[in-house]
C-alpha positions in Angstrom: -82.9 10.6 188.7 -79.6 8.6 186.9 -77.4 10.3 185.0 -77.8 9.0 181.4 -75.0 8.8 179.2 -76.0 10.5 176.0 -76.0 8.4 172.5 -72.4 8.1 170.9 -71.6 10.7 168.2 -72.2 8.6 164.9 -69.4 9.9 162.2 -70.9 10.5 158.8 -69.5 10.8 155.4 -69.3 14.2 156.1 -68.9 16.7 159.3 -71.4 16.5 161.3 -71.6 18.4 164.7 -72.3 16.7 168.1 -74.9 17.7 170.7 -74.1 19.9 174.1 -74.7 16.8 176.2 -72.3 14.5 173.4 -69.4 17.6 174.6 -70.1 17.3 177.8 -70.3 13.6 178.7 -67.4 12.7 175.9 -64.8 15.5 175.7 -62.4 15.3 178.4 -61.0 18.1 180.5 -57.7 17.5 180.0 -55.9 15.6 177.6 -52.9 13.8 178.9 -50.3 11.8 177.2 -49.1 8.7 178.6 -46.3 6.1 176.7 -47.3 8.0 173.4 -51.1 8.1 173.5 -53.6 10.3 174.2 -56.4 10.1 176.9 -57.8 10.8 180.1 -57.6 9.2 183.9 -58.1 5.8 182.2 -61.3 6.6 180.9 -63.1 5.0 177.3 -62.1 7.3 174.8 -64.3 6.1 172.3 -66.7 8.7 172.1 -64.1 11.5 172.2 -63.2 9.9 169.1 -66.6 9.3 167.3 -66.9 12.5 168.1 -63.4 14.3 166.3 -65.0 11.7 163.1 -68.4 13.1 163.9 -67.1 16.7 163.6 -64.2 15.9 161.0 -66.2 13.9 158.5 -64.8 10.3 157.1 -64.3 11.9 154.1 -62.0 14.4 155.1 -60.7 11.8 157.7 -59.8 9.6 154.7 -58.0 12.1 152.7 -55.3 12.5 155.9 -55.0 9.0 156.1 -54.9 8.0 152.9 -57.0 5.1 151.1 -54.5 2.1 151.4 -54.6 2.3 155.3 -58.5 2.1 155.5 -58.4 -0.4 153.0 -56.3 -2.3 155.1 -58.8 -1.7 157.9 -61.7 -2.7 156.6 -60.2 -5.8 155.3 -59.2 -6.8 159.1 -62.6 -5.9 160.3 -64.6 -8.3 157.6 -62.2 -11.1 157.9 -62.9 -11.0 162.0 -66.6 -10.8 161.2 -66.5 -13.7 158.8 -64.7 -15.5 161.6 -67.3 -15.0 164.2 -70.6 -15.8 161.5 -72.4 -19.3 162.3 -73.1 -20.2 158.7 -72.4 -23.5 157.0 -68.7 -23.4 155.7 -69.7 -23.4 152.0 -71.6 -19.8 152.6 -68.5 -18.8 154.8 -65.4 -19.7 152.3 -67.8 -18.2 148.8 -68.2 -14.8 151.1 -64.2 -15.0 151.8 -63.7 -15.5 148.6 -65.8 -12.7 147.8 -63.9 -10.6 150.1 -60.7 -11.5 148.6 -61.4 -10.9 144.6 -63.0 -7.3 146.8 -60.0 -6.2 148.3 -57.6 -7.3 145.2 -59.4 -4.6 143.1 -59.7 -2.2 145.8 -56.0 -2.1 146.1 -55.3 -1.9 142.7 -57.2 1.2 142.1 -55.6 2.8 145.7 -52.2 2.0 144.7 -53.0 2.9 140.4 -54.4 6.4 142.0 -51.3 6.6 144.5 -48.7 6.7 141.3 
């Protein structure tokens, strides 16, 4: 019979836990620390991390990070996805535009709430 990776954690607003199977196949031995960052042999550490988010929540995950960094993110991530959408350029430049009046007020509220 294969061995079946199990499903990747999948964070939540708030903490979640993980299943036996997720801890076994995801969480590594050891960690070790190599030119600054954390991992393991060269492994994919990605569901090691979904699973710290799983078991951390995003809300709490937020609150360390604070809301002007995740802003920032999720800014990056929708202008790559609008790059990669096959729609006709009208549709593509109104949803950029969208995105940009979006993130404008976004950041005002982050940075009014930061003072």
């Amino acid at each position: 019979m294969a061995d079946t990776q199990p499903p990747l954690p999948q964070p939540q607003l708030e903490p979640n836990g993980i299943t036996f199977d997720q801890y076994v196949h995801y969480t590594p031995e050891k960690l070790e620390l190599y030119n600054g960052y954390m991992g393991y042999g060269g492994q994919n550490s990605t569901g090691f991390q979904l699973a710290v988010l799983t078991n951390m929540g995003l809300m709490k995950a937020i609150g360390y990070v604070g809301a002007l960094v995740w802003i920032e993110a999720l800014d990056q991530h929708l202008r790559k996805q609008l790059e990669t959408v096959d729609v006709e350029s009208e549709v593509a430049e109104a949803m950029l535009d969208r995105l940009n009046r979006a993130m404008i007020d976004l950041l005002v509220v982050a940075e009014w709430l930061e003072e």
